[in-house]
N, C-alpha and C positions, 0 to 999 in steps of 0.2 A: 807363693805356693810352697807347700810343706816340701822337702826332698823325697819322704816316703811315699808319695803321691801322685799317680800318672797325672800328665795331663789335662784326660777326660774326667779326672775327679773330680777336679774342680768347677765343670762345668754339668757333671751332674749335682754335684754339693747346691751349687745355683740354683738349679729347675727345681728341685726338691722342696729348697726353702722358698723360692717363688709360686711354687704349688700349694703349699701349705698358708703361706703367707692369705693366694686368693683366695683359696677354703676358708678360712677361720675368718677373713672379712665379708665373704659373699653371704656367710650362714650366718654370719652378726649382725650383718645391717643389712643387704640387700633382700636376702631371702625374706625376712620379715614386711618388707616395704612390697614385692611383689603378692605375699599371699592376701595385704591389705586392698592394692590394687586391683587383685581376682575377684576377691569379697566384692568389692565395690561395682564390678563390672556386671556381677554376677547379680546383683542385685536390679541394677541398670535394667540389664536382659529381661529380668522375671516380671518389673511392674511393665515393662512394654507389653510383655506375652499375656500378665490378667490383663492389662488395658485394653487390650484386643480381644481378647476371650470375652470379655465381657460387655463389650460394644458388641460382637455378635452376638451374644445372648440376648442382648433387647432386640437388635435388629431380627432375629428371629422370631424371636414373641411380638412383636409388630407387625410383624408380614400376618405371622398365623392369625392375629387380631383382625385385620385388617383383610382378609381374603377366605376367616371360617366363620363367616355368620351360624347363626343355632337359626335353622332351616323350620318354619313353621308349619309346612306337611309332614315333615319328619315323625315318628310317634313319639310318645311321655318317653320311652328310656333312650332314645338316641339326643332327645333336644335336652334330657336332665346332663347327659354326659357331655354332648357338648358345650353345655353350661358350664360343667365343671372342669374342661378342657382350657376354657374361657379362661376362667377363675386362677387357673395355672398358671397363663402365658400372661395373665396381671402382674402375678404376682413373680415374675421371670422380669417383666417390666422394671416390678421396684426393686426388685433385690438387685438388678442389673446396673441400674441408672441410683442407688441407694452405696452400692459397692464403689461404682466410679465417682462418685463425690466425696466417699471419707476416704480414697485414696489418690486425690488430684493432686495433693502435694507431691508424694513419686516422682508424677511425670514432669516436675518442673524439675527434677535432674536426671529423668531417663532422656528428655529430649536434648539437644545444643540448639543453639542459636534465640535471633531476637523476637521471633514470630510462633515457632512450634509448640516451645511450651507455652506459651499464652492461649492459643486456639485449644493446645487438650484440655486445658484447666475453663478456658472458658466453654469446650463442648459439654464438660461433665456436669457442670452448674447449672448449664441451661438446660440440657435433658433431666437434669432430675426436676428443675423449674417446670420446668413443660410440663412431666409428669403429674407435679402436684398442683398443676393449676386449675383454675376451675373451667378450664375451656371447653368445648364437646367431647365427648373421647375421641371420636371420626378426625377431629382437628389436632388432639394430642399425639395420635398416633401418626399422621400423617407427617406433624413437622419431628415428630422423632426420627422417622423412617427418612425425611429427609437430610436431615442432619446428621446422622448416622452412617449413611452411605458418603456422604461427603466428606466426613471427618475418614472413615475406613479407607477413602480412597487417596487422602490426601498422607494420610500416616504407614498405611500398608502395601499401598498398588508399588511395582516393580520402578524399580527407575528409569526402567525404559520407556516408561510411558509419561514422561516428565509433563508433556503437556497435558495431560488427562489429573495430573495433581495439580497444576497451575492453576485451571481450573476449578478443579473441587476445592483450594485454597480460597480464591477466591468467591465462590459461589456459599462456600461453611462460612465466612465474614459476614457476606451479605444476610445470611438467613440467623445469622449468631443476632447481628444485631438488631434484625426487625423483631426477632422473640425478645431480645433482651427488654426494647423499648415498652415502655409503658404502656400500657390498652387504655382508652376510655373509660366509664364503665359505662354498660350497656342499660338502657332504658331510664337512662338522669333526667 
């Protein structure tokens, strides 16, 4: 240490250059490496929140499908608009179940592990399959509306309800794969 120099000089001359030292590497390499992280996180977060948003949009237009008949007392302008009420919640169906299938890849990195993203990616498949199958609608609607509830509840219910996801886990396998399976055809 210099003679002209208390000290404390030298011990702030230290902090100084160790201060500056972790600035100029934190803002060099780290800070970079965290706003990449955010991005990614952030990205993570958003296809969970449309994966869900838009699981409820079908499961919505399924219910309304499935519990607003066009009422044949009704008069021509009520039974026309429920027609076209109709015609809506279809087509909330395909844009719903159309959306989760060109974005299934997403959730094979918004989810972890060896079973999750397998079930989103295979719920999305088979709800828009279902959709586009040539089954009754009554039957379409119903195995959406089932599937649907049980993947929401397996991917969204609280963790405290772990058994009620064990469950739905297992129950969204069993009905993944009797849709997935083959059908007959009917009248061979």
């Amino acid at each position: 240490m210099p003679d002209w120099m208390p000290s404390w000089g030298t011990t702030a001359l230290i902090s100084i250059a160790t201060s500056l030292l972790t600035l100029i590497v934190a803002g060099r390499y780290v800070s970079p490496l965290l706003e990449v992280r955010n991005r990614r996180f952030q990205a993570r977060m958003q296809a969970i929140e449309q994966f869900q948003a838009h699981m409820l949009n079908v499961l919505s237009a399924v219910t309304h499908l499935l519990t607003g008949p066009v009422v044949p007392e009704a008069s021509d302008t009520v039974r026309a608009s429920l027609r076209e009420e109709r015609v809506r919640w279809r087509a909330q169906v395909d844009d719903g179940t159309q959306y989760l299938t060109d974005h299934a890849v997403q959730l094979l990195f918004a989810y972890k592990g060896a079973r999750l993203p397998d079930l989103a990616v295979r719920y999305t498949s088979c709800a828009r399959g279902v959709w586009l199958s040539d089954r009754s609608e009554a039957s379409k609607l119903t195995a959406l509306q089932d599937i649907t509830q049980h993947c929401h509840a397996l991917f969204f219910d609280s963790f405290v309800h772990i058994r009620q996801r064990i469950r739905s886990g297992v129950e969204l396998e069993r009905l993944l794969n009797e849709l997935e399976t083959p059908q007959p055809p009917v009248g061979g």
